[in-house]
DSSP file (Angstrom, degrees, kcal/mol; ACC not computed):
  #  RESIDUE AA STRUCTURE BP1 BP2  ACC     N-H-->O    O-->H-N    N-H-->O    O-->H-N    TCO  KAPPA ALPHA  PHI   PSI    X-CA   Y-CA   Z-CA
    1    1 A X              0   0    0      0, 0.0     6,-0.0     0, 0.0     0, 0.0   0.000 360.0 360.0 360.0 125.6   85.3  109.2  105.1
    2    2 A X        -     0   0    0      1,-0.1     0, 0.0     4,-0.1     0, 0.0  -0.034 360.0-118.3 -45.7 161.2   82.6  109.3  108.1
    3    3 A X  S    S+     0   0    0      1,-0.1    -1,-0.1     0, 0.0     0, 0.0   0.756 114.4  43.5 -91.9 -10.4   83.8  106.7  110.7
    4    4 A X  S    S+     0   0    0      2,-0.0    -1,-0.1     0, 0.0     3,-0.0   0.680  82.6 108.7 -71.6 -17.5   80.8  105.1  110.1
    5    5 A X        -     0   0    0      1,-0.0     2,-0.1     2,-0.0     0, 0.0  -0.572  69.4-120.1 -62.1 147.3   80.1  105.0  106.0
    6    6 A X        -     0   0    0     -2,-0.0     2,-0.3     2,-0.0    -4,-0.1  -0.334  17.4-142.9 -22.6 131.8   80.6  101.6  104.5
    7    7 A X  E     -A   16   0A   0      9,-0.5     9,-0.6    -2,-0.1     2,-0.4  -0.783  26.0-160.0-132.2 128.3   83.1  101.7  102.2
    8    8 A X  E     -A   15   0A   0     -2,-0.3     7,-0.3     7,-0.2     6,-0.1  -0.782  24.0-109.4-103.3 137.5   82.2   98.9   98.6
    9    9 A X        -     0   0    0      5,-1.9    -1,-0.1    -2,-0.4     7,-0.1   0.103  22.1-144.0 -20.8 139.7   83.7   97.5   96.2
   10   10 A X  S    S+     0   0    0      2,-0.1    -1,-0.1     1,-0.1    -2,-0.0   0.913 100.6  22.5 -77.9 -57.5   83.1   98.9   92.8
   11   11 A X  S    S+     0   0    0      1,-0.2    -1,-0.1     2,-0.1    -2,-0.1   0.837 131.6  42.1 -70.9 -20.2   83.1   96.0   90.9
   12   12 A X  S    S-     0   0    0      2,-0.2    -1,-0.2     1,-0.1    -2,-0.1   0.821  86.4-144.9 -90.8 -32.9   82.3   93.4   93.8
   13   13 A X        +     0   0    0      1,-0.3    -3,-0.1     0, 0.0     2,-0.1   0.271  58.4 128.6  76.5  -5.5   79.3   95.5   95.8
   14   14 A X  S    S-     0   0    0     -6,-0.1    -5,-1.9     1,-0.1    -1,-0.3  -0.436  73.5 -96.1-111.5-154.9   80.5   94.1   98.7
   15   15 A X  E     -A    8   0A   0     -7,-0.3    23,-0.7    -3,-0.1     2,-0.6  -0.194  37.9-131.5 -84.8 144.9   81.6   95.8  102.1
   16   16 A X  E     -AB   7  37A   0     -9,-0.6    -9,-0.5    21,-0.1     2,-0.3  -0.948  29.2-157.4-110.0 147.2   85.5   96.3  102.1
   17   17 A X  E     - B   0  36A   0     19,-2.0    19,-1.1    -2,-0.6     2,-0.3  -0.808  26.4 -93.0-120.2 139.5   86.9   94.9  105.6
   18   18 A X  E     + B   0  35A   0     -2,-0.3     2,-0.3    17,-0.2    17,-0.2  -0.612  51.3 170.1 -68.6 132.0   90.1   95.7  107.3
   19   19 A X  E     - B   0  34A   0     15,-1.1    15,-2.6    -2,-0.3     2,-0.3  -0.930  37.5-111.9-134.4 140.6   92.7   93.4  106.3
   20   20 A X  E     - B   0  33A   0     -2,-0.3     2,-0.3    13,-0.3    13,-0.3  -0.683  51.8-179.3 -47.0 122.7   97.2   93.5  107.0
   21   21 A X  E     - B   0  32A   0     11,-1.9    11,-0.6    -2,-0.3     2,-0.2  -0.851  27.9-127.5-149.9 158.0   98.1   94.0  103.7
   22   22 A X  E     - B   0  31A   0     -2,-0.3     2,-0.4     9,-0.1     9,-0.2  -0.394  21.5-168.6 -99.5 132.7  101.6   94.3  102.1
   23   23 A X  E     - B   0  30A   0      7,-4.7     7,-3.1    -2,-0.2     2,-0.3  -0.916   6.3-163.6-124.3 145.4  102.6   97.3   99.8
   24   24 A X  E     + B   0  29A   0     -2,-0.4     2,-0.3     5,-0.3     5,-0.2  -0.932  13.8 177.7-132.3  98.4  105.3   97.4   97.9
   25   25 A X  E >   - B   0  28A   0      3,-1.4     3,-2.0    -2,-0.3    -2,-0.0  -0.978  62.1 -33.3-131.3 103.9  106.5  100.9   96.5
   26   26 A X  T 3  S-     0   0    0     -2,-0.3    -1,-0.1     1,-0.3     3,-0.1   0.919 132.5 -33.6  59.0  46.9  109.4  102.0   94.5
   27   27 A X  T 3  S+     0   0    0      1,-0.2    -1,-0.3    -3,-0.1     2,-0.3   0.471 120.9 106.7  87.4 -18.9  111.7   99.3   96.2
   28   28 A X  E <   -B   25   0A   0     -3,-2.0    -3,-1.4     2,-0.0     2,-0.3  -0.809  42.0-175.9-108.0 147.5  109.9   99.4   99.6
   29   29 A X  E     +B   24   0A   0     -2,-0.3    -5,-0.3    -5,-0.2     2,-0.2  -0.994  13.6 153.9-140.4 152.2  107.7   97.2  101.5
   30   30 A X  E     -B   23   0A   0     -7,-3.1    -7,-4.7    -2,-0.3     2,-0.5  -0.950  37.0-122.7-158.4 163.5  106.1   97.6  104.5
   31   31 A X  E     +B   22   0A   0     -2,-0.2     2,-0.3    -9,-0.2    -9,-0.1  -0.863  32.8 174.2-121.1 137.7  102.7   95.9  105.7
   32   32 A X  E     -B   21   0A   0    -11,-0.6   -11,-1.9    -2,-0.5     2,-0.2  -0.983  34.7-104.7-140.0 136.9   99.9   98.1  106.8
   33   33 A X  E     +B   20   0A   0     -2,-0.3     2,-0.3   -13,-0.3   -13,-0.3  -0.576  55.4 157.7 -69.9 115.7   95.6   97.7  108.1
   34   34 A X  E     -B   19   0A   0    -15,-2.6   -15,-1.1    -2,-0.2   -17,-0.1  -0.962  50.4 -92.7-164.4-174.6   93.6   98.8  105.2
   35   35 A X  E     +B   18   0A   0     -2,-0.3     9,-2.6     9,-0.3     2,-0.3  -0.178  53.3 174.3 -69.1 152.4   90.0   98.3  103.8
   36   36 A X  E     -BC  17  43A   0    -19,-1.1   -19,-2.0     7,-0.2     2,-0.8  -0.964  39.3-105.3-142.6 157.1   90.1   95.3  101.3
   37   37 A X  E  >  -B   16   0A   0      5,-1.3     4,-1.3     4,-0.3   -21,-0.1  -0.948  19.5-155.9-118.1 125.5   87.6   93.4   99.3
   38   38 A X  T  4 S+     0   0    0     -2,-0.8    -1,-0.1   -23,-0.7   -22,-0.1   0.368  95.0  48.3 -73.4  -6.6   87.2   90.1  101.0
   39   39 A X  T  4 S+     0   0    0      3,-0.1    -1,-0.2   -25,-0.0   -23,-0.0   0.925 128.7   4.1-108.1 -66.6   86.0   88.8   97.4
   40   40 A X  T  4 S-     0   0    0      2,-0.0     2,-0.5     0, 0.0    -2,-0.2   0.220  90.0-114.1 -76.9   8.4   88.9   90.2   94.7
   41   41 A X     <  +     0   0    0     -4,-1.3    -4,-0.3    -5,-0.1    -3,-0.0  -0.065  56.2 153.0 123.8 -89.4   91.3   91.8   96.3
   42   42 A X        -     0   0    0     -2,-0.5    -5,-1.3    -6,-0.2     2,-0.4   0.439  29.6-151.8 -14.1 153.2   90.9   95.1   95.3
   43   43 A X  B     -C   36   0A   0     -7,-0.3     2,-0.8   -27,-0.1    -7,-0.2  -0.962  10.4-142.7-117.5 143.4   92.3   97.7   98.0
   44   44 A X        -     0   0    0     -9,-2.6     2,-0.4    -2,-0.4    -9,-0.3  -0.919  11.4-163.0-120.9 139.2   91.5  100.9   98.8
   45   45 A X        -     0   0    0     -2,-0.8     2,-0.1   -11,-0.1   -11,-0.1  -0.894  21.6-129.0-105.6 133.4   94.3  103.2   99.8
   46   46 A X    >>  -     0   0    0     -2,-0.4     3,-1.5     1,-0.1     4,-1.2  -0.744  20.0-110.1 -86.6 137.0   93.3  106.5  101.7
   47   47 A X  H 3> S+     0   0    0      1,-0.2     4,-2.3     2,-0.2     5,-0.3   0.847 118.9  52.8 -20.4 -49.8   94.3  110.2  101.0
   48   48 A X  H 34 S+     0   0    0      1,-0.2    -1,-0.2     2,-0.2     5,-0.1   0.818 100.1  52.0 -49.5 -42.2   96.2  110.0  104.0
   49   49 A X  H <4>S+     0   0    0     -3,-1.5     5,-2.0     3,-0.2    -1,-0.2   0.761 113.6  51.4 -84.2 -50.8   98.3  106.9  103.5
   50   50 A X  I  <>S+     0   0    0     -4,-1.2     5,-0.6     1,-0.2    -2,-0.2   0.999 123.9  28.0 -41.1 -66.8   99.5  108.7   99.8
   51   51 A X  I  <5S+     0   0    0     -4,-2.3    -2,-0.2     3,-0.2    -1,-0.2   0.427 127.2  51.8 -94.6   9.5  100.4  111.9  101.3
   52   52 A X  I  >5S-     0   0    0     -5,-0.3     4,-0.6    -3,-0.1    -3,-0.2   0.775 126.2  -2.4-102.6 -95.7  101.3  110.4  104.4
   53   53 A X  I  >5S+     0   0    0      1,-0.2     4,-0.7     2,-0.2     3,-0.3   0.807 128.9  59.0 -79.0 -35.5  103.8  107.2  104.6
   54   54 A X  I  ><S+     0   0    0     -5,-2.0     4,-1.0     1,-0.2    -1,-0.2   0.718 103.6  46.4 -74.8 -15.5  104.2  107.0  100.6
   55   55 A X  H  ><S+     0   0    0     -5,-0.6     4,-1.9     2,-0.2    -1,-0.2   0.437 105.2  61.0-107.9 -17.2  105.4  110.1  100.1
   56   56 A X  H  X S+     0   0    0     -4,-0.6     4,-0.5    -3,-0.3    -2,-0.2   0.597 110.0  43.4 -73.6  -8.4  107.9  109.8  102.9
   57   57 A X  H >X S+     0   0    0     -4,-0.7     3,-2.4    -3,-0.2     4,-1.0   0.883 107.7  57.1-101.1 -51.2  109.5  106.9  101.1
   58   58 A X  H >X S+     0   0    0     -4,-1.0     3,-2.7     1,-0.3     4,-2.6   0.764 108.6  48.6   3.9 -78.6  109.2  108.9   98.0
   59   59 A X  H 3< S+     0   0    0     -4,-1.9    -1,-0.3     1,-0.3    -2,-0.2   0.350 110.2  51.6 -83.4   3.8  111.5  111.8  100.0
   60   60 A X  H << S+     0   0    0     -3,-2.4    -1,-0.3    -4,-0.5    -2,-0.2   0.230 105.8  54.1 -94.0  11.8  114.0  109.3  101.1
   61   61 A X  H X< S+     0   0    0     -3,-2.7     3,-1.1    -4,-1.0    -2,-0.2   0.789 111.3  46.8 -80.7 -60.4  114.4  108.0   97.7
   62   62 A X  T 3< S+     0   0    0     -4,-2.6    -3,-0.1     1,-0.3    -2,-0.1   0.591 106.8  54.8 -63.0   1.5  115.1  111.3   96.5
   63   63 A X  T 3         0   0    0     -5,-0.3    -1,-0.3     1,-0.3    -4,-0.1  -0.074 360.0 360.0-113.9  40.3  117.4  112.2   99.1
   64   64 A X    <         0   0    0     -3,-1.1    -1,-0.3     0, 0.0    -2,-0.2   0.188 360.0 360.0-133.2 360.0  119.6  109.2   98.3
């Protein structure tokens, strides 16, 4: 994603805004900035943040 592109809700249309919000994964939670839609909800999670911090809790599950 450019650091300029917009990025909208599919269902809402509108602008998703950076928001704290708390993910909770396989037993972990940890609170993290990402784009949100200020009308549902909805979140968008970035390639990065999958293959990044979720997949490290992932490989300390498995290693347990």
């Amino acid at each position: 994603m450019a650091e300029n592109e917009q990025m909208i809700c599919y269902r809402c249309q509108k602008e998703l805004q950076p928001a704290k919000t708390y993910l909770s994964y396989l037993g972990h939670s940890f609170f993290t900035d990402m784009l949100k839609c200020p009308e549902c909800g909805e979140v968008y999670i970035p390639e990065e943040l999958v293959k990044g911090r979720i997949a490290e809790v992932e490989m300390q599950l498995e290693d347990k």
